[in-house]
PDB file of N, H, CA, C and O in Angstrom:
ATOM      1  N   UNK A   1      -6.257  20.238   8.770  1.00  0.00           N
ATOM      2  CA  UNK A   1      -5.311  19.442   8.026  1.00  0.00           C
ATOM      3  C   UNK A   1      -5.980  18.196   7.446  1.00  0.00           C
ATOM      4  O   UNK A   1      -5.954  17.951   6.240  1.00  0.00           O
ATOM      5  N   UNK A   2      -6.558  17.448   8.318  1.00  0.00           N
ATOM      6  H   UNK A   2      -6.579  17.647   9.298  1.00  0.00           H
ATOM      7  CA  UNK A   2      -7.578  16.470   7.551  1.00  0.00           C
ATOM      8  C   UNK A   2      -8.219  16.730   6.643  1.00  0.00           C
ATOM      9  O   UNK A   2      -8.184  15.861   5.772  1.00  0.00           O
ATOM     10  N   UNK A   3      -8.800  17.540   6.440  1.00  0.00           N
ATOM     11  H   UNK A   3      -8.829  18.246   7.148  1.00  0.00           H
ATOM     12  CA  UNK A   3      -9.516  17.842   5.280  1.00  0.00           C
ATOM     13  C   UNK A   3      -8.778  18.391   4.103  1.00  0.00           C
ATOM     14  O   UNK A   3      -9.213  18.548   2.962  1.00  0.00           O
ATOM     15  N   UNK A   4      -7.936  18.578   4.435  1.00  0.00           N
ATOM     16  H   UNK A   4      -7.583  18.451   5.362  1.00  0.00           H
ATOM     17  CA  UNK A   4      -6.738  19.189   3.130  1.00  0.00           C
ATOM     18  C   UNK A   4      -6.459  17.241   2.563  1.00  0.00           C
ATOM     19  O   UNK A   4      -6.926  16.763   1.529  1.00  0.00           O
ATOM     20  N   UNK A   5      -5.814  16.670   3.335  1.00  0.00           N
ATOM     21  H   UNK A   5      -5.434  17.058   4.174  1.00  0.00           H
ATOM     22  CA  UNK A   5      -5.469  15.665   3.578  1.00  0.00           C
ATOM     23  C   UNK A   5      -6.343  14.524   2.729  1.00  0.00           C
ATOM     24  O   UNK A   5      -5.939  13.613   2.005  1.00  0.00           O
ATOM     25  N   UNK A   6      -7.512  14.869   3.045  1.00  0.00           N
ATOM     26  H   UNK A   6      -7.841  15.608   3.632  1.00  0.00           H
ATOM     27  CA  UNK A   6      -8.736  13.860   2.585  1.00  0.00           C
ATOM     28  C   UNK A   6      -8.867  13.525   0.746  1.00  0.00           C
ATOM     29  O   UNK A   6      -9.078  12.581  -0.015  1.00  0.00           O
ATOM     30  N   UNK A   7      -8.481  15.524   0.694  1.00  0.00           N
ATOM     31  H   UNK A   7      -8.310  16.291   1.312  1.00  0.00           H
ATOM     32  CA  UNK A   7      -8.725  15.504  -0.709  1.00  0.00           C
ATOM     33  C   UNK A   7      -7.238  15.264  -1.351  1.00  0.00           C
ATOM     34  O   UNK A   7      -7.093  15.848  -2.425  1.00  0.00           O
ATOM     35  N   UNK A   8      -6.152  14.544  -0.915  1.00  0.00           N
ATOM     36  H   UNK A   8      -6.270  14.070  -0.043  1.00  0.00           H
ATOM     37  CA  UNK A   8      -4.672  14.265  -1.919  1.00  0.00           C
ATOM     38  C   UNK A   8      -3.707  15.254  -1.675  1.00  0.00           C
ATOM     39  O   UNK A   8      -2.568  15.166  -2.134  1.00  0.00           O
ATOM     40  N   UNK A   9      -4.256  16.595  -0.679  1.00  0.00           N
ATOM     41  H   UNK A   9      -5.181  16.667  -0.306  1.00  0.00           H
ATOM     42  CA  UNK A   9      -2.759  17.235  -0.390  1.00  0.00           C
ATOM     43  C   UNK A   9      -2.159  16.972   0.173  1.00  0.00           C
ATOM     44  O   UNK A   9      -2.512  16.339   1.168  1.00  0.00           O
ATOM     45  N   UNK A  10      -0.741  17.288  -0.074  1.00  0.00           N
ATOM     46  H   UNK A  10      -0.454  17.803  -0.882  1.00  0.00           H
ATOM     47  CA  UNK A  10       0.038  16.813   1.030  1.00  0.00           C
ATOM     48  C   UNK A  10      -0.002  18.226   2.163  1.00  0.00           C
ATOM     49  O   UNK A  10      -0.240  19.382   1.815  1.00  0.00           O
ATOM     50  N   UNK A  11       0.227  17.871   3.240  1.00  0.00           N
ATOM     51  H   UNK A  11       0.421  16.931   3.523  1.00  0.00           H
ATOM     52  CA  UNK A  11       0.151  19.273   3.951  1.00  0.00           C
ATOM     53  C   UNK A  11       1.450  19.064   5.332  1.00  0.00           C
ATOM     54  O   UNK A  11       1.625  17.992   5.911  1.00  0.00           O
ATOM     55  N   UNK A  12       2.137  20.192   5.596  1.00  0.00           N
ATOM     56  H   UNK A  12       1.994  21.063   5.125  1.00  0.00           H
ATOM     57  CA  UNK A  12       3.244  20.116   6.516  1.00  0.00           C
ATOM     58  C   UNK A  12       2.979  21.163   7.620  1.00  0.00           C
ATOM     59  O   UNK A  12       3.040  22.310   7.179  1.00  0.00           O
ATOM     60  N   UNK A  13       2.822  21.113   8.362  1.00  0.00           N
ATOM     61  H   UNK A  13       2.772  20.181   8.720  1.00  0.00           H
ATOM     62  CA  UNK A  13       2.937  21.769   9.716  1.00  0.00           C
ATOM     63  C   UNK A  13       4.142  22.509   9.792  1.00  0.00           C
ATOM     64  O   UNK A  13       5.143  21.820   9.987  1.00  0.00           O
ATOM     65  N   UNK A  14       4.354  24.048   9.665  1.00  0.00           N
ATOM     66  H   UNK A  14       3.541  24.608   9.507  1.00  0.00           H
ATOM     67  CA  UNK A  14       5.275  24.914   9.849  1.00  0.00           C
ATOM     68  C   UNK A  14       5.865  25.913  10.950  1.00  0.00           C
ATOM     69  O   UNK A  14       6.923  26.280  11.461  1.00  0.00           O
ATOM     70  N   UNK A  15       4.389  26.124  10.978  1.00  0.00           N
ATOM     71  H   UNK A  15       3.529  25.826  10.563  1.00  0.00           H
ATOM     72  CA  UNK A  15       3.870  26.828  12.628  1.00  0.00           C
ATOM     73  C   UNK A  15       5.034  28.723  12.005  1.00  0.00           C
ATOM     74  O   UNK A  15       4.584  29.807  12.374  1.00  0.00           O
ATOM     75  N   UNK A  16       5.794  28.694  11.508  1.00  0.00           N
ATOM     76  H   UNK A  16       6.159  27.813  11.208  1.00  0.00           H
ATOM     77  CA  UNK A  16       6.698  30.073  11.663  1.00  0.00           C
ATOM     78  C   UNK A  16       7.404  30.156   9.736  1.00  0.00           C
ATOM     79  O   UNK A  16       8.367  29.551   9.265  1.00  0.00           O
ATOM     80  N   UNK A  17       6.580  31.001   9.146  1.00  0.00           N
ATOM     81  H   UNK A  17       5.797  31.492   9.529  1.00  0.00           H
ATOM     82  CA  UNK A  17       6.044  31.995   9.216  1.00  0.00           C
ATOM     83  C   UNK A  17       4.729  31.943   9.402  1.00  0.00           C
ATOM     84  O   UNK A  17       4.153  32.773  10.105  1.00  0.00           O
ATOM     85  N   UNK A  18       4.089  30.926   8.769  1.00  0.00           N
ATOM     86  H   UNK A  18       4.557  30.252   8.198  1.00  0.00           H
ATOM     87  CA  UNK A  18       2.588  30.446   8.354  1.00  0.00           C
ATOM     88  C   UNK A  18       2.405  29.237   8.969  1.00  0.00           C
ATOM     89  O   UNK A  18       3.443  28.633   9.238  1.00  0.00           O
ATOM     90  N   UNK A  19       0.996  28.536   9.371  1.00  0.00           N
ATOM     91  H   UNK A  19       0.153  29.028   9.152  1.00  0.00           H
ATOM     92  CA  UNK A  19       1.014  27.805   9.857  1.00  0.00           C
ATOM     93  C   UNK A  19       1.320  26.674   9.035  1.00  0.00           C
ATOM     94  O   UNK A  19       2.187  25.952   9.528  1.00  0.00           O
ATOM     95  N   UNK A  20       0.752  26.206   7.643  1.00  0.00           N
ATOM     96  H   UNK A  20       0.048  26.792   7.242  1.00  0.00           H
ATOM     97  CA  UNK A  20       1.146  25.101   6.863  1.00  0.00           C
ATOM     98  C   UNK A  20       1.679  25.542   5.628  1.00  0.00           C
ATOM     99  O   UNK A  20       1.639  26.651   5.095  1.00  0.00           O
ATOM    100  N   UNK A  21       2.293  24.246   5.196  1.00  0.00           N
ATOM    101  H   UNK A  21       2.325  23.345   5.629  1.00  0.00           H
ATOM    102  CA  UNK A  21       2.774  24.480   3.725  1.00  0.00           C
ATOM    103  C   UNK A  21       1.640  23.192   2.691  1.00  0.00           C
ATOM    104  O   UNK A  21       1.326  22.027   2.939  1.00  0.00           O
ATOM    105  N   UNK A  22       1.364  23.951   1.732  1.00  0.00           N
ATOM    106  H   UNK A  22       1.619  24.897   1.531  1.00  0.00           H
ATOM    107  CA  UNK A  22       0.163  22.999   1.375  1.00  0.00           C
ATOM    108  C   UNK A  22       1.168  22.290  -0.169  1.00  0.00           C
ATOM    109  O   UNK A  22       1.687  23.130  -0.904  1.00  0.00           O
ATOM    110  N   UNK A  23       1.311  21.074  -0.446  1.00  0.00           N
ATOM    111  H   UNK A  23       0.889  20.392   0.152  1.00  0.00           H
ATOM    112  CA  UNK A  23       1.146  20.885  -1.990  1.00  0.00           C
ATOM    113  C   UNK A  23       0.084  20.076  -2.625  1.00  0.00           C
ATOM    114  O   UNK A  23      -0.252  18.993  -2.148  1.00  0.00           O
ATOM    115  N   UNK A  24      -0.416  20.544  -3.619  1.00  0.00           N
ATOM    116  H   UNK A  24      -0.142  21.424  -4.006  1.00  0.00           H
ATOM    117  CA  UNK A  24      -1.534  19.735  -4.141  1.00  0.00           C
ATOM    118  C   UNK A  24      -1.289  19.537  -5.706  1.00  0.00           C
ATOM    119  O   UNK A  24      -0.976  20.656  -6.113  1.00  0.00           O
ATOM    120  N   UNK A  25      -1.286  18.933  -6.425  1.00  0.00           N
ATOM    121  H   UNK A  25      -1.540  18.024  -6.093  1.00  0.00           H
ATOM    122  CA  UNK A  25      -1.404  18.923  -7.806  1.00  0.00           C
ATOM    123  C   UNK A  25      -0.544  19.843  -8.353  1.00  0.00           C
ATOM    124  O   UNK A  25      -0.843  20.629  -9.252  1.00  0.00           O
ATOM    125  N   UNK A  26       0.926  19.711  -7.607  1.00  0.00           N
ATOM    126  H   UNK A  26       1.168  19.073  -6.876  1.00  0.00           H
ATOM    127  CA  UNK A  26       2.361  20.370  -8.763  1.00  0.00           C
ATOM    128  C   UNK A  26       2.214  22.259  -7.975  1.00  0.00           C
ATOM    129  O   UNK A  26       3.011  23.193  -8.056  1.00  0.00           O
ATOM    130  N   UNK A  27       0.962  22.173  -7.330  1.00  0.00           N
ATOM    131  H   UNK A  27       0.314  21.414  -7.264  1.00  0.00           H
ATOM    132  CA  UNK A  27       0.862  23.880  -7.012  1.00  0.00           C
ATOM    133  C   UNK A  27       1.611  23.435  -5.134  1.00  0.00           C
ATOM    134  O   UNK A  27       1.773  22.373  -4.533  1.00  0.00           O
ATOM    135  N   UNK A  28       1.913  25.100  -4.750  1.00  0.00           N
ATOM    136  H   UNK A  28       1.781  25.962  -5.239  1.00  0.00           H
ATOM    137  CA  UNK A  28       2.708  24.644  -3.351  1.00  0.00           C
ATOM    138  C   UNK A  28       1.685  26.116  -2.752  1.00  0.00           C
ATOM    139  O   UNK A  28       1.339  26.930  -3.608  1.00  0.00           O
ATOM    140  N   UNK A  29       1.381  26.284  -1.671  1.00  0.00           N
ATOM    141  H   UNK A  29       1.663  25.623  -0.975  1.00  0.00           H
ATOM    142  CA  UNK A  29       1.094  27.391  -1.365  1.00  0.00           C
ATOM    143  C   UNK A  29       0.876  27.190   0.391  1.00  0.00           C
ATOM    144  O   UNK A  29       0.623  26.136   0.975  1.00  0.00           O
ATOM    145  N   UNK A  30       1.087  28.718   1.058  1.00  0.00           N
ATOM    146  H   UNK A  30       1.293  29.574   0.584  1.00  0.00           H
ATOM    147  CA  UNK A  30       0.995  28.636   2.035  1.00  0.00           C
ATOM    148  C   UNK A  30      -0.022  29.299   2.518  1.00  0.00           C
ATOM    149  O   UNK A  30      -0.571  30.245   1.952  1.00  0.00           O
ATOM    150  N   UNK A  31      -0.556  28.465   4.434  1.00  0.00           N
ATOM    151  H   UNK A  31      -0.110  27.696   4.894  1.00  0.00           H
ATOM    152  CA  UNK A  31      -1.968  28.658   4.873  1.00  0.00           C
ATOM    153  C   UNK A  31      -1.654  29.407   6.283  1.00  0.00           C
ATOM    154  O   UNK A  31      -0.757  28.971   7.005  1.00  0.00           O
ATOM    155  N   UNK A  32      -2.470  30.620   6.677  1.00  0.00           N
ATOM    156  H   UNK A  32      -3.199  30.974   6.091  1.00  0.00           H
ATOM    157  CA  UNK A  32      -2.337  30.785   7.847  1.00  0.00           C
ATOM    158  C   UNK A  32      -3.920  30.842   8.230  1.00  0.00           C
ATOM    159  O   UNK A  32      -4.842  31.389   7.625  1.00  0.00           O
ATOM    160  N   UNK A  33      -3.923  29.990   9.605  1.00  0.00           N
ATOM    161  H   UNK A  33      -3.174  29.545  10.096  1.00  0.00           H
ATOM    162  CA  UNK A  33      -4.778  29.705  10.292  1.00  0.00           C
ATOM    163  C   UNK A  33      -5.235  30.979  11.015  1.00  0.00           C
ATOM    164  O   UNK A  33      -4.247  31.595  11.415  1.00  0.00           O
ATOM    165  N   UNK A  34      -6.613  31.704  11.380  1.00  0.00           N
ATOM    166  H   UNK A  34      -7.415  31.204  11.055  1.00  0.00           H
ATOM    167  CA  UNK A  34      -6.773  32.688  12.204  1.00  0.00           C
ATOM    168  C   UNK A  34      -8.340  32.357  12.623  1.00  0.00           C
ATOM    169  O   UNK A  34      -9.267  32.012  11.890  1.00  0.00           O
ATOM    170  N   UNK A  35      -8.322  32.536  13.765  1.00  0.00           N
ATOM    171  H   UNK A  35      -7.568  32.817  14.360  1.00  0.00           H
ATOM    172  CA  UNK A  35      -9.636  32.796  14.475  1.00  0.00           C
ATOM    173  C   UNK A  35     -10.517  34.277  13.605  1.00  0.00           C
ATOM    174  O   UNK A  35     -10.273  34.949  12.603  1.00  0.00           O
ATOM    175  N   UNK A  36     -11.520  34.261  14.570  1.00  0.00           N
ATOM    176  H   UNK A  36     -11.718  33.715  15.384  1.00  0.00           H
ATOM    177  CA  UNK A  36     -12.654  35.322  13.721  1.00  0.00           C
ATOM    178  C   UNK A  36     -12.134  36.924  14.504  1.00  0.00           C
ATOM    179  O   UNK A  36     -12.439  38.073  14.183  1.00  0.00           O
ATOM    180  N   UNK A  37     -11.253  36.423  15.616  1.00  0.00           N
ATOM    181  H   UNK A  37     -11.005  35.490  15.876  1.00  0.00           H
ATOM    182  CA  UNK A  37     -10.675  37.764  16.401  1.00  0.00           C
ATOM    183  C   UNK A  37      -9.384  37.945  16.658  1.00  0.00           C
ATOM    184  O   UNK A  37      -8.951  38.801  17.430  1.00  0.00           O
ATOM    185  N   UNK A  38      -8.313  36.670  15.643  1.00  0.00           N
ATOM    186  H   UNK A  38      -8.665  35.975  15.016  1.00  0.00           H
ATOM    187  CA  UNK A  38      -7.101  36.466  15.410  1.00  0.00           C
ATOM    188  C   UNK A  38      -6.565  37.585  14.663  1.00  0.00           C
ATOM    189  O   UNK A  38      -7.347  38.252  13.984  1.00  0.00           O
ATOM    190  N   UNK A  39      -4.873  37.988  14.713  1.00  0.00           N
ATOM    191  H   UNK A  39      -4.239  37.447  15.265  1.00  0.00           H
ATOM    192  CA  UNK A  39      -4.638  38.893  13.918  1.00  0.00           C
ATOM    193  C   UNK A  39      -3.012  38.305  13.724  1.00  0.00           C
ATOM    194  O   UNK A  39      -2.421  37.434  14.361  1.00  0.00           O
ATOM    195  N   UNK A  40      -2.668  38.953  12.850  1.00  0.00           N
ATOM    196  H   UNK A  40      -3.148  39.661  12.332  1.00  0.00           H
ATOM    197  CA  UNK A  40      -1.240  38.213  11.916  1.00  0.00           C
ATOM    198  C   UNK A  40      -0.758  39.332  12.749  1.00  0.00           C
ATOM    199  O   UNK A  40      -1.309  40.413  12.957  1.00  0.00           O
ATOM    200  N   UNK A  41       0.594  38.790  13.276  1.00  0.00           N
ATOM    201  H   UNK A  41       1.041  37.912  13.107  1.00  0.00           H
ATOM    202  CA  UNK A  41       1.891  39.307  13.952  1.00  0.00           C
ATOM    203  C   UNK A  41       2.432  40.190  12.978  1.00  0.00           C
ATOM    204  O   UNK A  41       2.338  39.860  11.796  1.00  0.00           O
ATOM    205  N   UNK A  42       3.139  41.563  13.371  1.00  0.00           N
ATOM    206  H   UNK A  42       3.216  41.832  14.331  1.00  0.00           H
ATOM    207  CA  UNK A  42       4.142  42.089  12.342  1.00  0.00           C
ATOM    208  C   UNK A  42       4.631  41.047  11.680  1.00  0.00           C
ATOM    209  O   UNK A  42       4.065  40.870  10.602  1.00  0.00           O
ATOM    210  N   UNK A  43       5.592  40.190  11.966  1.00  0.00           N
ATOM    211  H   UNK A  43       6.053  40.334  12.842  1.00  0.00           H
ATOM    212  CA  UNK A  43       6.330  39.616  11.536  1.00  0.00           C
ATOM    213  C   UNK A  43       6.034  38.386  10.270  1.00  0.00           C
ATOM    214  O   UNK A  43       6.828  37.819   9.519  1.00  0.00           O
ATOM    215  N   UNK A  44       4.491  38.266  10.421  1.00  0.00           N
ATOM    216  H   UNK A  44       3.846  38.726  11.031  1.00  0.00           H
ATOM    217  CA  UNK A  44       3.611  37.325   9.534  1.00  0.00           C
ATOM    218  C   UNK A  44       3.250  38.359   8.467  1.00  0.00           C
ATOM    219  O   UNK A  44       3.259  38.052   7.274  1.00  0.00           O
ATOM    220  N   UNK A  45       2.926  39.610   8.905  1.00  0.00           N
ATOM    221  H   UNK A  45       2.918  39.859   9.874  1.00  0.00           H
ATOM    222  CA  UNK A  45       2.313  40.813   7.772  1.00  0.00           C
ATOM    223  C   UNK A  45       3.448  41.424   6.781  1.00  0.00           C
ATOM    224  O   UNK A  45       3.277  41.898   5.657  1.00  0.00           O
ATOM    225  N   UNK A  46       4.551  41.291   7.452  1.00  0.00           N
ATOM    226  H   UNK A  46       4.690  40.906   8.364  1.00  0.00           H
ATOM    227  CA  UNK A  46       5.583  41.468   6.715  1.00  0.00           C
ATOM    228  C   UNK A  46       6.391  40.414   5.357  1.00  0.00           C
ATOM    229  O   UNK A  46       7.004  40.530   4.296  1.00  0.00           O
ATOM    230  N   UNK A  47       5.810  39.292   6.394  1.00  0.00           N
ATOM    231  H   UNK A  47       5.311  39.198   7.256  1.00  0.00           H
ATOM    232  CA  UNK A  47       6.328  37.858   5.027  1.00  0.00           C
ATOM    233  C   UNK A  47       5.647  37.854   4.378  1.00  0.00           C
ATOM    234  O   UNK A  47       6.125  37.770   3.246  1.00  0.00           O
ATOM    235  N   UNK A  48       4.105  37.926   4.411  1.00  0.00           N
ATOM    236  H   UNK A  48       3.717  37.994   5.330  1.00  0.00           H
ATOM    237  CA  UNK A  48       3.040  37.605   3.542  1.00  0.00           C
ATOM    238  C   UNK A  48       3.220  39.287   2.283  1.00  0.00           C
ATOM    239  O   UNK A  48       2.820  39.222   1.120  1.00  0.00           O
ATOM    240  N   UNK A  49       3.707  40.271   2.725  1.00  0.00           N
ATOM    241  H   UNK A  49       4.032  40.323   3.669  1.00  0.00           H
ATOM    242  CA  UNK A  49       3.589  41.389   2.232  1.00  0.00           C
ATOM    243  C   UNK A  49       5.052  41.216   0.809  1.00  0.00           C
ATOM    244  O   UNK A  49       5.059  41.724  -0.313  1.00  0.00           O
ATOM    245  N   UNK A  50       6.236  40.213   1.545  1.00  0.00           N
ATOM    246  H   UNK A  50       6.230  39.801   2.456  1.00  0.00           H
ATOM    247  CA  UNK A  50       7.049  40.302   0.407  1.00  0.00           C
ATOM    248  C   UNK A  50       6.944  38.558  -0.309  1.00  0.00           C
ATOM    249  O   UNK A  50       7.734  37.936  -1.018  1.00  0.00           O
ATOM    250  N   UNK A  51       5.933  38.285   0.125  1.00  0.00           N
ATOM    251  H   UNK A  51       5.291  38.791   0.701  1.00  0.00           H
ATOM    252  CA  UNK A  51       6.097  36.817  -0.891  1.00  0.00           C
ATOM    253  C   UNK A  51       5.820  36.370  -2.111  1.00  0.00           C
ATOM    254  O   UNK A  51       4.637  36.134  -2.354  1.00  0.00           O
ATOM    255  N   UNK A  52       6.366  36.249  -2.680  1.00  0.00           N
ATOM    256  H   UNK A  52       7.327  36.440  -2.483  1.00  0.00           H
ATOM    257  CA  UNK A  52       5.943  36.376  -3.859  1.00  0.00           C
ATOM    258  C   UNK A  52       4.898  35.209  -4.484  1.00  0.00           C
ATOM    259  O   UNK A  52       4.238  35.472  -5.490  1.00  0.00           O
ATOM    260  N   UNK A  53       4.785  33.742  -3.733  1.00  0.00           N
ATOM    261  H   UNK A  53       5.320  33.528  -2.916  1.00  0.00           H
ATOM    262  CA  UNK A  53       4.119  32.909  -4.020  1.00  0.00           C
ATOM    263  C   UNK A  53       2.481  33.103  -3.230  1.00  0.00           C
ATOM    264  O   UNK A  53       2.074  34.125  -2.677  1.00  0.00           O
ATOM    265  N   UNK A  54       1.854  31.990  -3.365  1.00  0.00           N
ATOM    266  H   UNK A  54       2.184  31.160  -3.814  1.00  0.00           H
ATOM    267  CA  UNK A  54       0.419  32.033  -2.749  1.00  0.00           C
ATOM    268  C   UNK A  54       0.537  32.152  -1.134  1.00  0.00           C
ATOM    269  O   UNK A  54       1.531  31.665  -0.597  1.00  0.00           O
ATOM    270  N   UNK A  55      -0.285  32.679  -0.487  1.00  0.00           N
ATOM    271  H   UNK A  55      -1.093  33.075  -0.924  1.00  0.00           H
ATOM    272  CA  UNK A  55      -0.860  32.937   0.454  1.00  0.00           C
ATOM    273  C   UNK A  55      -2.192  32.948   1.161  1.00  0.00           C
ATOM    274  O   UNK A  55      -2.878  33.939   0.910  1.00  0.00           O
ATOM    275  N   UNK A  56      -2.609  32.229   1.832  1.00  0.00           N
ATOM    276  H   UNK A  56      -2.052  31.424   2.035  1.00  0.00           H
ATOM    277  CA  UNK A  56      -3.992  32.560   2.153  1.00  0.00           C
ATOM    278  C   UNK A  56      -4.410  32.218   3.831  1.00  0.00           C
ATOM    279  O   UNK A  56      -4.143  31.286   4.589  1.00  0.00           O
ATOM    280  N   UNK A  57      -5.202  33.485   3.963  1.00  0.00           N
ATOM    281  H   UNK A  57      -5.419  34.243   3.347  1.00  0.00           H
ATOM    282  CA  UNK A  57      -5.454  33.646   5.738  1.00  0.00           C
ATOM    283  C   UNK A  57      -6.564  33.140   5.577  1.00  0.00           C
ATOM    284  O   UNK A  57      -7.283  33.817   4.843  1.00  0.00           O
ATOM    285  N   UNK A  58      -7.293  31.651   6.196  1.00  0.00           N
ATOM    286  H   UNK A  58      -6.709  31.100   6.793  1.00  0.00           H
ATOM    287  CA  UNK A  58      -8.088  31.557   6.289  1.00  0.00           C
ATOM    288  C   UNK A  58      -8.568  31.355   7.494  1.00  0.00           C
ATOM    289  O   UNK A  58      -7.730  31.696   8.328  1.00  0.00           O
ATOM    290  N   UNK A  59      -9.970  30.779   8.179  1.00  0.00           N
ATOM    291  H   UNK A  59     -10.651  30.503   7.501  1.00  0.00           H
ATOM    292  CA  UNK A  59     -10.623  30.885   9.594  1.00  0.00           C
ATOM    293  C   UNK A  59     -11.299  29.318   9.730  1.00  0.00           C
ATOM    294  O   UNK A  59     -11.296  28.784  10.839  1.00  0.00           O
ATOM    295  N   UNK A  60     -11.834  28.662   8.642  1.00  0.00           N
ATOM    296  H   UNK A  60     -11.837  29.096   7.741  1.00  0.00           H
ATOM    297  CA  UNK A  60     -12.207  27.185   8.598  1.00  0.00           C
ATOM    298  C   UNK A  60     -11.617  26.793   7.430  1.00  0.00           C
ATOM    299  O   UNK A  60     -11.072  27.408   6.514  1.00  0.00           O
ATOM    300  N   UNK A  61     -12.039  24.601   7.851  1.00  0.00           N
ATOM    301  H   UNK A  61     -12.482  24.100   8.595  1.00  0.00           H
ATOM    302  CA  UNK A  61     -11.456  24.149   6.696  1.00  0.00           C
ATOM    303  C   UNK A  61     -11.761  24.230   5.450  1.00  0.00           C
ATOM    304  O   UNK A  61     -11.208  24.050   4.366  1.00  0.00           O
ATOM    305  N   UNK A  62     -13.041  24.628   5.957  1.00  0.00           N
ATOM    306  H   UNK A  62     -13.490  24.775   6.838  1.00  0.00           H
ATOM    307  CA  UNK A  62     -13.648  25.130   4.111  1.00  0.00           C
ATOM    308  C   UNK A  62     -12.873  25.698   3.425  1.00  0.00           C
ATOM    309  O   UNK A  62     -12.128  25.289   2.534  1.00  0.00           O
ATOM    310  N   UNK A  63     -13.081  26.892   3.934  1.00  0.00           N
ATOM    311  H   UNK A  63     -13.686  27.224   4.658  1.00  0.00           H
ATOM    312  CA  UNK A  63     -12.060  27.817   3.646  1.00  0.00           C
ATOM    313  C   UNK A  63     -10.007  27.347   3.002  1.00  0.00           C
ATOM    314  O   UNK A  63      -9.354  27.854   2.090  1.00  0.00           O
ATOM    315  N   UNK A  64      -9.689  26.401   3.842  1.00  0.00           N
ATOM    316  H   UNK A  64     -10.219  25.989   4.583  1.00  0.00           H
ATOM    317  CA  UNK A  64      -8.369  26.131   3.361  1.00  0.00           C
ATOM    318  C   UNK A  64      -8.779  25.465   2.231  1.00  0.00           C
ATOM    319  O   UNK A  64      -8.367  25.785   1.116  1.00  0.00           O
ATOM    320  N   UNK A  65      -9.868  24.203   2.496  1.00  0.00           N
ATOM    321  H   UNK A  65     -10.202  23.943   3.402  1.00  0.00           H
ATOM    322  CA  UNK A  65     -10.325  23.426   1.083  1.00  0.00           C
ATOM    323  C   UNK A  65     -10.280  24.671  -0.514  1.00  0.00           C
ATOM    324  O   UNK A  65      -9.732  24.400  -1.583  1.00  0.00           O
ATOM    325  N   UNK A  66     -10.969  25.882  -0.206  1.00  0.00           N
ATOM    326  H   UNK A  66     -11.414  26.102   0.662  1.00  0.00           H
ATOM    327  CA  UNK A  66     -11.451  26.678  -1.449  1.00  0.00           C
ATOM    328  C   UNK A  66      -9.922  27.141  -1.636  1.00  0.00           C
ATOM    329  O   UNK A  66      -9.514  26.933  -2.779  1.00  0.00           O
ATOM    330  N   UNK A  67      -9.230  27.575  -0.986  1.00  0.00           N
ATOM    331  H   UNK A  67      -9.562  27.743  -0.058  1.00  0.00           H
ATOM    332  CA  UNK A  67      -8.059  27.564  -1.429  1.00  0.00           C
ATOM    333  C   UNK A  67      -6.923  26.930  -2.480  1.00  0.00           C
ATOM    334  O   UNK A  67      -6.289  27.305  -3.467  1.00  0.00           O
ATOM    335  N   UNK A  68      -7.090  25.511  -1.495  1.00  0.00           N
ATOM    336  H   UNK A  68      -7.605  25.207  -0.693  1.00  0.00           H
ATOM    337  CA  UNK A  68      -6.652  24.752  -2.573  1.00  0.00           C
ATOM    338  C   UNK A  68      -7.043  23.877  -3.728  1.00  0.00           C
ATOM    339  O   UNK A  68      -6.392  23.306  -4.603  1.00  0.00           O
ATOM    340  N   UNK A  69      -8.410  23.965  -3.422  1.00  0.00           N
ATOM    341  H   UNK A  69      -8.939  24.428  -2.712  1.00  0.00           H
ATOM    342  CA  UNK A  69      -9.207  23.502  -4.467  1.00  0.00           C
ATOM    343  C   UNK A  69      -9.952  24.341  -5.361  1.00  0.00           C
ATOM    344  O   UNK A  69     -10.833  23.726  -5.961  1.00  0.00           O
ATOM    345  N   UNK A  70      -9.866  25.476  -5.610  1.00  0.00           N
ATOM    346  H   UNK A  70      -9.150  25.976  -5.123  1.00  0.00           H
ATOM    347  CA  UNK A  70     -10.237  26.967  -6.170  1.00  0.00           C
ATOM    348  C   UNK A  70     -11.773  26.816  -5.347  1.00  0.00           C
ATOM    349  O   UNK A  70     -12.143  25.966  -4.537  1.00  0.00           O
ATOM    350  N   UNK A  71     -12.479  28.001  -5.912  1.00  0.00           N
ATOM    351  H   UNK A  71     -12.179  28.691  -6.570  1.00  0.00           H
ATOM    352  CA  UNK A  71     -13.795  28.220  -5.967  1.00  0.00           C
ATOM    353  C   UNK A  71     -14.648  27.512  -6.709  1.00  0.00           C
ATOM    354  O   UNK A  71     -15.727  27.354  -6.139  1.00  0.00           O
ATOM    355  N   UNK A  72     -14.563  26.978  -7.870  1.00  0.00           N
ATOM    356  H   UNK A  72     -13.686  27.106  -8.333  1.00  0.00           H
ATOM    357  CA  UNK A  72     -15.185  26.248  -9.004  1.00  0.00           C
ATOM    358  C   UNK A  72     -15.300  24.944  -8.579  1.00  0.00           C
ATOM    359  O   UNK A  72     -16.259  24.355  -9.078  1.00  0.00           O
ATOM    360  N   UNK A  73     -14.291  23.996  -7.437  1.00  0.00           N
ATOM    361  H   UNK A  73     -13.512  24.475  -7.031  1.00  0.00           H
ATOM    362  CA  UNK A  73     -14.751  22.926  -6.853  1.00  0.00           C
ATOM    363  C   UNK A  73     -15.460  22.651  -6.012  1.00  0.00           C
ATOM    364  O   UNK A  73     -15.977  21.536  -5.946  1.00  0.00           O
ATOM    365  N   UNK A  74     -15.763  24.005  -4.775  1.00  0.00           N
ATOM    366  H   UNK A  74     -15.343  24.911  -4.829  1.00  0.00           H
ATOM    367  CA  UNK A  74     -16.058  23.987  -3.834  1.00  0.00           C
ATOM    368  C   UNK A  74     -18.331  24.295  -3.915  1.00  0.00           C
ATOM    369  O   UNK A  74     -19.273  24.190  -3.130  1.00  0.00           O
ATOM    370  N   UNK A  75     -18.128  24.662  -5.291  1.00  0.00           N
ATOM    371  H   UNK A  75     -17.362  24.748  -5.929  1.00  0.00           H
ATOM    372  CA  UNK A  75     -19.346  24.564  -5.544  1.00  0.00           C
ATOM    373  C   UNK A  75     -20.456  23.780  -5.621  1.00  0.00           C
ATOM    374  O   UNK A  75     -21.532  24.266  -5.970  1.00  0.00           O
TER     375      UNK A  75
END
């Protein structure tokens, strides 16, 4: 979250469906946190399967950073 944080997002702690709700620059998208041997619950595979907005499973903050900061910043 700090590091989301660092760079101007706002970020909310959800914990159910996903762990955060991210907004950054007018975009909103949601983050689920997973270990390298973590796995999404039915009930997470199922929300993420009908959502129609952003989604992203990531494992570090890098990772949430490239998210919300695309690929082209993280370079």
């Amino acid at each position: 979250m700090r590091a989301l944080e660092a760079v101007g997002a706002k970020v909310v702690y959800i914990k159910l469906p996903v762990d955060l709700l991210v907004g950054f620059r007018g975009k909103n998208l949601l983050l689920e946190f997973k270990s390298s041997t973590g796995r999404l619950t039915k009930d997470q595979e199922k929300f993420i399967s009908t959502w129609n907005g952003e989604v992203h499973i990531v494992q570090t903050p890098e990772e949430a950073l490239t998210a919300v900061l695309g690929k082209e910043a993280m370079r």
